[in-house]
C-alpha positions in Angstrom: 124.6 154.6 201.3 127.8 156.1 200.6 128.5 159.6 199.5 130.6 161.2 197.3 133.5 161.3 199.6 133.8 158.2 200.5 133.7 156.8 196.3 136.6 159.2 195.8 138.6 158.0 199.2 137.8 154.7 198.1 139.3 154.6 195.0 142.1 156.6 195.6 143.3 153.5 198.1 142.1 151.3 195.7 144.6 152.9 193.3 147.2 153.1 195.8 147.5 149.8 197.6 147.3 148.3 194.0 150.4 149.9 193.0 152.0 149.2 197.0 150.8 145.6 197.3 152.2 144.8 193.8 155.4 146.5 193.9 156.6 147.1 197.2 155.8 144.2 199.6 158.6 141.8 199.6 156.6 138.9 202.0 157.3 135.6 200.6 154.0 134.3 201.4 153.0 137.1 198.2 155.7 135.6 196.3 153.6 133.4 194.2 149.9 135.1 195.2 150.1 137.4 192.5 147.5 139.3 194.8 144.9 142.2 193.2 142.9 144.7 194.7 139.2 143.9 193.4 137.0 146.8 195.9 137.8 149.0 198.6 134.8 150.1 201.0 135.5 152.7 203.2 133.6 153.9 206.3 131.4 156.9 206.8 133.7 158.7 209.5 136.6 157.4 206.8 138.7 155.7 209.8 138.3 152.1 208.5 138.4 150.7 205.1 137.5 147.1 204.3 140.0 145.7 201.4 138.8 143.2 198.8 141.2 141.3 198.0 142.2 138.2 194.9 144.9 135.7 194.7 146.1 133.1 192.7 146.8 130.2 195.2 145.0 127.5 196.0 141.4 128.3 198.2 143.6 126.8 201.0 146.1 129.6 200.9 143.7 132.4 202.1 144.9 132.6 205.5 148.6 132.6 204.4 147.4 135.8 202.2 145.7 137.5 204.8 148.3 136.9 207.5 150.9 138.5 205.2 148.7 141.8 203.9 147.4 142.0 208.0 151.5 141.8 208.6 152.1 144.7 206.1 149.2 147.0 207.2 151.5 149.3 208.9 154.2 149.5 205.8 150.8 150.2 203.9 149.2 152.7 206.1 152.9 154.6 206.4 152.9 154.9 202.5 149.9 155.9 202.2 150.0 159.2 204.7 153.3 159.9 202.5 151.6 159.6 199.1 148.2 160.6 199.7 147.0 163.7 200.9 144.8 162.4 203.6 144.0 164.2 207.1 143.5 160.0 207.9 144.8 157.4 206.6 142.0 154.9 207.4 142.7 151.6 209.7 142.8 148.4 206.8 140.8 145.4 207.3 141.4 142.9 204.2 139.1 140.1 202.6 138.9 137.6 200.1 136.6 138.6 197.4 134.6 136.0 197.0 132.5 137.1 194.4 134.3 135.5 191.1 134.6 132.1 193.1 130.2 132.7 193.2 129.6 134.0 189.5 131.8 130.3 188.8 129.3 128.9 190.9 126.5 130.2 189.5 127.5 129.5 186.0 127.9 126.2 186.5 124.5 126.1 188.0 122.7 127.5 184.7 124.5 125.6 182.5 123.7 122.3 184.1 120.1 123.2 184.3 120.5 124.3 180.6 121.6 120.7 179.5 118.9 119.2 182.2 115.7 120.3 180.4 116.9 118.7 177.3 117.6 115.2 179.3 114.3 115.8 180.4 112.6 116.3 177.3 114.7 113.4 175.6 113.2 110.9 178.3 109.8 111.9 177.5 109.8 111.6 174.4 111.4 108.0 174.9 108.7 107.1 177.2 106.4 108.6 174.3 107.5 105.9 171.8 107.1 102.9 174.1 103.2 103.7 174.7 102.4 103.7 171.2 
């Protein structure tokens, strides 16, 4: 459960590397990414924070993505302790959010199961005709 604190920390970083990872890192592995924050999770003792993280790439890019935010974590962290007001700036860990990539799944799930029933009922009702 998190408390107040740690929303606030949270989404000041989330703010923060936004506006860094979008404007100020110059990695060419980011050229084409076009990479957004999605979530930032933040501990209880607010040393480490977990970064969600989207691109536009290929699923196959991922790594190159995370090897290049991972490569930047100390240009981050030394921004942040000069534009945030923190007694810590937390240690960054970053992710691939997943969860759009899942809602697709899911989608697609319902909707075939939405056209299913209706092949379904179609075939019965063929079967129907042939027994009379």
């Amino acid at each position: 459960m998190t408390n107040r604190r740690q929303e606030r920390i949270s989404e000041l970083l989330h703010e923060e590397l936004s506006l860094l990872i979008s404007a100020e890192l110059t990695d060419t592995r980011l050229d084409d990414a076009l990479v957004t924050v999605t979530h930032v999770t933040v501990s209880p003792d607010l040393h480490n924070a977990l970064v969600y993280v989207q691109h536009i790439l290929p699923s196959e890019s991922s790594r190159q993505v995370l090897a290049a935010l991972r490569h930047a974590e100390g240009f981050l962290r030394h921004a942040m302790a000069e534009n945030l007001n923190l007694r810590v700036v937390p240690e960054l860990s970053f992710t691939i959010d997943e969860s759009e990539r899942r809602a697709a799944q899911i989608d697609n799930i319902l909707d075939a199961l939405a056209t299913q029933p209706a092949a379904v009922t179609a075939d019965i009702a063929d079967d129907d005709e042939h027994a009379d």
